[in-house]
C-alpha positions in Angstrom: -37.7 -10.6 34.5 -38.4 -11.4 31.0 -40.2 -8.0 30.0 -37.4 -5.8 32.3 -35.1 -7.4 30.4 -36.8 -6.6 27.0 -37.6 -3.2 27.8 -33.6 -2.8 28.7 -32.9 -4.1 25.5 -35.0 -1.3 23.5 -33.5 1.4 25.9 -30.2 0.3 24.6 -30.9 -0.4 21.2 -31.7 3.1 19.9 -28.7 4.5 21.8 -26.5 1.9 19.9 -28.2 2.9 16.2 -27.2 6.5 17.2 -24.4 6.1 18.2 -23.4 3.9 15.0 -25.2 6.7 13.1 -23.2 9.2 14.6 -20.0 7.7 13.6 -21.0 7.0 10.1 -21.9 10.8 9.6 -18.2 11.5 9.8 -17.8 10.0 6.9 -18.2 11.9 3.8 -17.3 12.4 0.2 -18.2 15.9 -0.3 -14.7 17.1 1.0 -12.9 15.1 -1.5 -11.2 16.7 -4.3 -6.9 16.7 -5.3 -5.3 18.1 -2.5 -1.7 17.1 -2.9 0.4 15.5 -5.2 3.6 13.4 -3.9 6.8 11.6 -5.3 8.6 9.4 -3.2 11.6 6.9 -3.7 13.1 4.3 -1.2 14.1 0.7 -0.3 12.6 -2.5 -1.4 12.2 -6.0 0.1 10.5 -9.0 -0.7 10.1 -12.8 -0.3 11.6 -14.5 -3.0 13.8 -11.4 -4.5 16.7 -9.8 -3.9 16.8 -6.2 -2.3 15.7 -3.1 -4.5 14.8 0.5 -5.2 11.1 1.8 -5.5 9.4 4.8 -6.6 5.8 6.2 -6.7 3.7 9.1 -7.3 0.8 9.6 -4.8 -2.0 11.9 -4.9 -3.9 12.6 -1.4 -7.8 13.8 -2.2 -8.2 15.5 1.2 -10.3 14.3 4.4 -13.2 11.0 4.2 -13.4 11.7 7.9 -12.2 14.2 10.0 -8.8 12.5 10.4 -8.8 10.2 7.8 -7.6 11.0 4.5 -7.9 9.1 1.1 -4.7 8.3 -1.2 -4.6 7.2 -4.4 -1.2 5.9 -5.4 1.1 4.0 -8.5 4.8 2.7 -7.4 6.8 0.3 -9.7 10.0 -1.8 -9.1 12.3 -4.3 -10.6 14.0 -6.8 -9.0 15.9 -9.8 -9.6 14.9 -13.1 -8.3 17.5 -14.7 -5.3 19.3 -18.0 -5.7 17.1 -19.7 -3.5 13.8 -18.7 -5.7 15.7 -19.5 -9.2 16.8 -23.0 -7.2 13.4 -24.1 -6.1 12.1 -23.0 -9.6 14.4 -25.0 -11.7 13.7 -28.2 -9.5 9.9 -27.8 -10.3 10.6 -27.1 -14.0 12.7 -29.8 -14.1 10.5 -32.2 -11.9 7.8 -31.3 -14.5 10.6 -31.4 -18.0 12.6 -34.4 -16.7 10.7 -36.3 -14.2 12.9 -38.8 -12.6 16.4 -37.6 -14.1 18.9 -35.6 -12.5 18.6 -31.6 -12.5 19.3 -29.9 -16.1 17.0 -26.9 -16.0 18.6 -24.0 -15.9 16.7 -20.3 -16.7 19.4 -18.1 -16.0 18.7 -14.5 -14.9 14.9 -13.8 -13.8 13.9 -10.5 -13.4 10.3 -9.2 -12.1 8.6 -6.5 -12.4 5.9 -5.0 -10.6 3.8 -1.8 -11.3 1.4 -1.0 -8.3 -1.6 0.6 -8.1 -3.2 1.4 -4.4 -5.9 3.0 -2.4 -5.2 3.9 1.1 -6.7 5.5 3.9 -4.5 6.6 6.6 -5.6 8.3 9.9 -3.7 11.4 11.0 -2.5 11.9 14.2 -1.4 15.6 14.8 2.1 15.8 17.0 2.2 19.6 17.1 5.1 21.7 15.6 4.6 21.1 11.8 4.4 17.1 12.0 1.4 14.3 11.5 2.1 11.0 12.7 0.1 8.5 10.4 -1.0 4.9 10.1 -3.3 3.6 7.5 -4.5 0.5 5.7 -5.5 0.0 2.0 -6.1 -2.4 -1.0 -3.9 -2.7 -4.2 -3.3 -4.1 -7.6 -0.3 -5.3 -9.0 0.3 -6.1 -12.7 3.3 -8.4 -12.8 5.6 -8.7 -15.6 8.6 -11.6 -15.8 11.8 -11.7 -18.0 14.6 -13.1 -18.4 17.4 -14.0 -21.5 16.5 -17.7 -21.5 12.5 -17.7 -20.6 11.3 -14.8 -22.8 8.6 -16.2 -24.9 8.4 -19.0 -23.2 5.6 -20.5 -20.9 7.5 -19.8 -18.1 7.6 -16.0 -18.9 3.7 -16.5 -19.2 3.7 -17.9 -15.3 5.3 -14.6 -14.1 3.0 -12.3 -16.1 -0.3 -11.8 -13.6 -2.3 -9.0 -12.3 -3.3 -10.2 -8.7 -4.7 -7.8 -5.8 -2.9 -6.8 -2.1 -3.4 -5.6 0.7 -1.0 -3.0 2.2 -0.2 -1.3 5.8 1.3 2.0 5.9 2.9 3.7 9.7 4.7 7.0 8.9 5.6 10.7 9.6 4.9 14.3 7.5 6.8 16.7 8.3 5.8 20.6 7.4 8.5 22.3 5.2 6.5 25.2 3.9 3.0 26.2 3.6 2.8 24.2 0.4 5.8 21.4 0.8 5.7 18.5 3.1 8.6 16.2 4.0 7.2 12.8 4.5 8.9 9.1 5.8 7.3 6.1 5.1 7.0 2.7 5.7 4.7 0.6 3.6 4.4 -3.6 4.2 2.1 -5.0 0.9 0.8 -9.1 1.2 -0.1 -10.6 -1.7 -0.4 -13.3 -3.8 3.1 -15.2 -4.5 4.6 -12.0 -3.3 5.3 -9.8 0.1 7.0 -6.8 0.3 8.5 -4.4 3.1 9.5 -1.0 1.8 11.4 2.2 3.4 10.1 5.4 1.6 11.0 9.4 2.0 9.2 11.6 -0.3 7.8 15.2 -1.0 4.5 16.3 -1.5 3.3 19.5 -2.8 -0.1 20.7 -1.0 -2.5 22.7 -3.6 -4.6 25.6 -2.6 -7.7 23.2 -1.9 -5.1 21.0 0.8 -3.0 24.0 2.7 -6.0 24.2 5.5 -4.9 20.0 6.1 -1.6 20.9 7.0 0.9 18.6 9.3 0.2 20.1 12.9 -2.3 23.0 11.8 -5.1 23.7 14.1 -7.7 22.3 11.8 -6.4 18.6 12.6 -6.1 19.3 16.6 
C-alpha cells in the first residue's frame, strides 16, 4: 500500500509543477509599456471625515497576463474631520494636557490631506459590445498632511503628518467611446492605517497607439 501510494504521489506531483508552471508562463513583463493615460474625479468617504471630492490621474501599462492589466495611479483629497473625530480627539488631548480636569481642549477646524500613490492589477472581463467589466486588487502609499488654524506648528499637526501604506479593491466598468477614448466607472474601497476610504469615480482614459489592440470588448480580450 505504502509504495502504490508513493508511486501515486510522483504521478501527481509533476502534473501539479506543470500545471503551476503553466500558469506562471502567463505572466509576463515583456508586454508592458504606457498604454493609456486616464483622469477621473468622483466621491469620497471615509471613517473619521466628512464626505468629499477626489481626483486622480492613472496610467494603464498594458497586459501582465492575458487578462490582467497593470495600473499605476496618484489621486489626492482634502477633507475635513467630523464632529465625532475632533470630539474624541480633544478628550485625548486634553486627558493627556489636563489630566483629571474638566474638558478645555479645543483645536478648532482640522483638515486632512491625502495624496495617494497606487499599484493595481485588475482582471478584465470582456461583456461584448464596447464594455470590460473589471475587478482588481492593489497596494498603495499615502503621504498624509494635517492642518488646521489652531494646530499648525504644533505637535498635534506633527501626529497628522505620516506616510503609511494601503491596500485597495477596485470593481468597475469601461465603456468604449472611440477607438482611442474609453468611458470608465469606478469604485475603489482603500484600508489603511488610521484611515478607510470608499470612493465613487467616472473618468476618461485616452488609449495610445501601443493600447488600441486592448480595447473594451475587442476580440483580442474574448
Amino acid at each position: 500500500r505504502a509504495a502504490v501510494a508513493a508511486a501515486c504521489l510522483l504521478t501527481l506531483a509533476p502534473s501539479n509543477r506543470l500545471t503551476a508552471q503553466g500558469v506562471l508562463n502567463d505572466f509576463s513583463y515583456d508586454n508592458l509599456r504606457l498604454s493609456g493615460i486616464q483622469l477621473d474625479v468622483g466621491v469620497l468617504g471615509a471613517s473619521q471625515l466628512k464626505g468629499t471630492t477626489v481626483g486622480g490621474l492613472r496610467m494603464d501599462f498594458g497586459r501582465i497576463a492575458p487578462k490582467v492589466r497593470l495600473l499605476l495611479g496618484l489621486s489626492y483629497f482634502r477633507s475635513d474631520f467630523d464632529q465625532n473625530a475632533l470630539s474624541r480627539f480633544e478628550a485625548r488631548l486634553d486627558s493627556f494636557v489636563n489630566p483629571g480636569t474638566p474638558d478645555s481642549v479645543a483645536v478648532g477646524q482640522v483638515r486632512l490631506g491625502d495624496i495617494i500613490g497606487d499599484v493595481d492589477f485588475q482582471y478584465m472581463v470582456p461583456q461584448g459590445h464596447g464594455i470590460n467589466a473589471y475587478m482588481g486588487v492593489g497596494v498603495s502609499i499615502h503621504a498624509r498632511n494635517g492642518s488646521g488654524e489652531l494646530i499648525n506648528g504644533t505637535f498635534v499637526e506633527d501626529a497628522l503628518d505620516v506616510v503609511t501604506a494601503g491596500l485597495n479593491g477596485t470593481i468597475g466598468f469601461e465603456f468604449n467611446l472611440a477607438p482611442a477614448w474609453r468611458f470608465t466607472l469606478d469604485g475603489r474601497g482603500v484600508l489603511s492605517s488610521g484611515l478607510s476610504t470608499a470612493s465613487l469615480r467616472t473618468g476618461i482614459m485616452y488609449r495610445l497607439k501601443a493600447g488600441r489592440a486592448q480595447g473594451a470588448g475587442s476580440k483580442s480580450n474574448k
